[in-house]
C-alpha positions in Angstrom: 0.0 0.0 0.0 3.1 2.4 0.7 4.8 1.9 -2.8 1.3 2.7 -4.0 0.4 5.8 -2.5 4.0 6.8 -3.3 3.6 6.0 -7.0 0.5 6.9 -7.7 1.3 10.7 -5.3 4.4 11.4 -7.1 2.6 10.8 -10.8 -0.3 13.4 -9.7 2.2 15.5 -7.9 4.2 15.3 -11.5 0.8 16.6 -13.5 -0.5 18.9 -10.7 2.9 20.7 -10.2 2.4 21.6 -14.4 -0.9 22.7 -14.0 -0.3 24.7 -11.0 3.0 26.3 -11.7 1.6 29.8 -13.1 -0.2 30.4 -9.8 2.9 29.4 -8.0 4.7 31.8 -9.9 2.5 34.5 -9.1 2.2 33.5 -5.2 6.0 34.3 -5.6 6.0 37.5 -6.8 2.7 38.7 -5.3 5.2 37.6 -2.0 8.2 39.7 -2.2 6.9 42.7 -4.5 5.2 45.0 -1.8 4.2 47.2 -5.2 1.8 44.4 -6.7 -1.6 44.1 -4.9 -3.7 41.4 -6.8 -3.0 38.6 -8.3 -4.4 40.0 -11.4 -1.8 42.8 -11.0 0.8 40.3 -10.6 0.2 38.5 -13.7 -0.2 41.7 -15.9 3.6 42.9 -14.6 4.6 39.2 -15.4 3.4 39.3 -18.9 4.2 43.0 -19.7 8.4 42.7 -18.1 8.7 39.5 -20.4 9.3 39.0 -23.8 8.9 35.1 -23.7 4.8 35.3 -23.2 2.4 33.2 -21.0 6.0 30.9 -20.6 7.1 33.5 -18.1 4.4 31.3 -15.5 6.4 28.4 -16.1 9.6 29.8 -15.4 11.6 27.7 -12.5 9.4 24.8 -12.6 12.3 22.1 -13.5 13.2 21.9 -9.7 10.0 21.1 -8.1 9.4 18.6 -11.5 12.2 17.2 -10.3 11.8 16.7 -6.7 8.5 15.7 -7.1 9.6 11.9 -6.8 11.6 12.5 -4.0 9.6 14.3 -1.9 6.8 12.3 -2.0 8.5 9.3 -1.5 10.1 10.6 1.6 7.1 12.5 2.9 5.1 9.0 2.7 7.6 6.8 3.9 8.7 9.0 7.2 5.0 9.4 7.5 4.1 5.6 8.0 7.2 4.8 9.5 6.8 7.6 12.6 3.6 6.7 13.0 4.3 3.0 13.3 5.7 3.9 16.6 3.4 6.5 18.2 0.2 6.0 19.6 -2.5 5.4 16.9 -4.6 8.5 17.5 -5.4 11.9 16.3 -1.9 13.0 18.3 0.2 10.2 16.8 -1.1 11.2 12.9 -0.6 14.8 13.7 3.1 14.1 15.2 4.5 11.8 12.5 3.0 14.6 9.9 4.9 17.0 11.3 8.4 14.8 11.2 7.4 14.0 8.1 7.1 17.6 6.7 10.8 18.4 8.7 12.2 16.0 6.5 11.1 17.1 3.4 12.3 20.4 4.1 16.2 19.3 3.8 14.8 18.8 -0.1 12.3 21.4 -0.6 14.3 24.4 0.6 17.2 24.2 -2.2 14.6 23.3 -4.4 12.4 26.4 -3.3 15.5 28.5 -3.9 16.6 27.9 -7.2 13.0 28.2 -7.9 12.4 31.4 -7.1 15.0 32.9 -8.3 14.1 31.4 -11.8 10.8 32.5 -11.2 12.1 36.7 -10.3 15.1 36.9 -12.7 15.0 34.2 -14.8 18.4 33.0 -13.6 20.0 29.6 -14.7 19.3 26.5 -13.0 23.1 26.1 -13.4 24.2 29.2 -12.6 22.0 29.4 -9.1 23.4 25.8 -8.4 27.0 27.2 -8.1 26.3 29.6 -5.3 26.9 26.9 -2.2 25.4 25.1 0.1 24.5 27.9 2.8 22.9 30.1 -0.3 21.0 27.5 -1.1 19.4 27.2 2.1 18.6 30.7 2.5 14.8 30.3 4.4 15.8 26.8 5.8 14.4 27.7 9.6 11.2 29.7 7.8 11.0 26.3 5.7 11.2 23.8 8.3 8.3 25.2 10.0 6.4 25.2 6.2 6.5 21.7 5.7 6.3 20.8 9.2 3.1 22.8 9.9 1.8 21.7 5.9 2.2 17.8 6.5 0.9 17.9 10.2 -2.1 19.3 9.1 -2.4 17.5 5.5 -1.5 14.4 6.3 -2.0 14.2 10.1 -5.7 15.4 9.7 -6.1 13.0 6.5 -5.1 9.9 8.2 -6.9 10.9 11.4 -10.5 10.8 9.3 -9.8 7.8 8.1 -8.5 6.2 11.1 -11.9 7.9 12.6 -14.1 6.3 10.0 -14.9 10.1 9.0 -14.8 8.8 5.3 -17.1 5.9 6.1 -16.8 2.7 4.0 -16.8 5.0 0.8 -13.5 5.6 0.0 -14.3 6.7 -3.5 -12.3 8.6 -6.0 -14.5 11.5 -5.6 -14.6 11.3 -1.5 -11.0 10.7 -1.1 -10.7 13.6 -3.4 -12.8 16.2 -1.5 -11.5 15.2 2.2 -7.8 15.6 0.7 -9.0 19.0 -0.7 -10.0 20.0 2.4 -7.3 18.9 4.7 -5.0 19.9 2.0 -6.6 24.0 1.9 -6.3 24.4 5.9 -2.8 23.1 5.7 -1.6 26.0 3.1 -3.8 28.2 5.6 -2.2 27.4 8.1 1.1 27.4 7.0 0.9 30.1 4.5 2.6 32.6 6.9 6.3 31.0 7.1 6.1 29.8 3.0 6.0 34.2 2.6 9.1 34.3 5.4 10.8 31.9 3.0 10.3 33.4 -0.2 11.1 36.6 1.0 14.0 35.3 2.3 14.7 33.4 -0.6 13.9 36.1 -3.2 16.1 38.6 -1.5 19.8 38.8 -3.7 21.7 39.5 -0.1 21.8 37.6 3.0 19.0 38.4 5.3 18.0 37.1 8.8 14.5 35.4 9.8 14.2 37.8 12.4 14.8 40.8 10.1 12.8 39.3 7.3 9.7 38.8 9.8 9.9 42.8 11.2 10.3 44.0 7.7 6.8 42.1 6.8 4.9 43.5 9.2 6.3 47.1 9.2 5.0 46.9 5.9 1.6 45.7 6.0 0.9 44.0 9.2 -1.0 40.5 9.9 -1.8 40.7 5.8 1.9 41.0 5.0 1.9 37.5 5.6 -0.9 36.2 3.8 -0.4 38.5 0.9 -1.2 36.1 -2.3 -2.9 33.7 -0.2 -6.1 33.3 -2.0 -4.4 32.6 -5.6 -2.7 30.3 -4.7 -4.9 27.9 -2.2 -6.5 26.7 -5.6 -3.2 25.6 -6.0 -2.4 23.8 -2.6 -6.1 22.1 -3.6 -5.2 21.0 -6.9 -1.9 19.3 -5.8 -3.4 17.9 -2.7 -6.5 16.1 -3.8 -4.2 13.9 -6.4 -2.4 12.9 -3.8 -4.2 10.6 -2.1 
């Protein structure tokens, strides 16, 4: 059942990270651009400061192509295995989510970085790839507590319905779908916050501090700093989470 869910997540996280690429690349800039307001604002700069078209949306999206195989296979097999040895309850699924997420993060956050600075400037793969291993992860701490809080709530809630009987004896395509949608929005939700810390950090072209990067968000706009460009892209988080499962 593991290989399975690991197969069949990383082949839908393969197709849904295609499809949802654009609105990541607008989350991104919407992010660490205090100027742009809407996402519709976001996507007009993006078109109009590029000469390459709609292909500007797709800009960066080799790395998290790419890592789509490993994460998932990591993020499910830490999963199962933590929770193997905790209590099986709502506290044990919500634990081993979180460990599971924390070790994602030692992949997601180089990833993340040569992403986004793709996605702002266009710059090589290559070229980003050459700037060391403490560059790279730039927004590590901000990124740990991303995927940590992400996976506890996607995953820990997810199993916890199921091992609740909360999806009943239907486990149909379309009800496995829905519950995976929802877990899957309350976990970008909830750890929407930190995934702004990181790409702020990550966007920035000097060295920055999480501290500094934190006061500098909300001396500029407060609570809503941090959720700026959350409501483009939770269409997102719910397209790449209810493929998962």
């Amino acid at each position: 059942m593991l290989l399975a869910d690991i197969v069949g997540a990383t082949c839908a996280g393969v197709v849904s990270t295609l499809i949802g690429h654009p609105l990541d690349t607008i989350k991104v800039h919407l992010q660490t651009n205090h100027q742009l307001k809407t996402a519709k604002n976001a996507a007009k700069s993006l078109l109009q400061s590029s000469g390459n078209g709609p292909l500007v949306f797709f800009r960066g999206i080799i790395p998290p192509m790419a890592n789509a195989v490993l994460m998932n296979t990591v993020m499910f097999s830490v999963f199962h295995s933590v929770k193997e040895t905790l209590p099986q309850n709502a506290s044990g699924a919500l634990t081993a989510g979180c460990v599971s997420g924390v070790a994602t993060a030692f992949l997601s956050t180089p990833a993340d970085f040569v992403k986004i600075q793709s996605q702002l400037r266009g710059t090589k793969i290559a070229e980003t790839a050459r700037r060391g291993t403490a560059t790279l992860f730039r927004g590590h701490t901000a990124n740990l507590m991303r995927e940590g809080v992400f996976t506890m709530v996607y995953l820990g809630l997810y199993d916890w319905f199921g091992a609740s009987n909360s999806l009943g004896t239907d486990t149909g395509l379309f009800k496995v779908a829905a519950v995976s949608s929802l877990t899957g929005g309350l976990a970008w939700v909830a750890s929407y916050p930190f995934d702004t810390v990181k790409s702020v950090m990550q966007g920035s072209q000097s060295s920055v501090t999480l501290r500094g990067t934190i006061r500098e968000l909300w001396m500029t706009g407060g609570l809503n700093a941090f959720y700026k460009g959350c409501g483009a892209s939770t269409g997102r988080a719910v397209l790449v989470t209810s493929t998962r499962m």
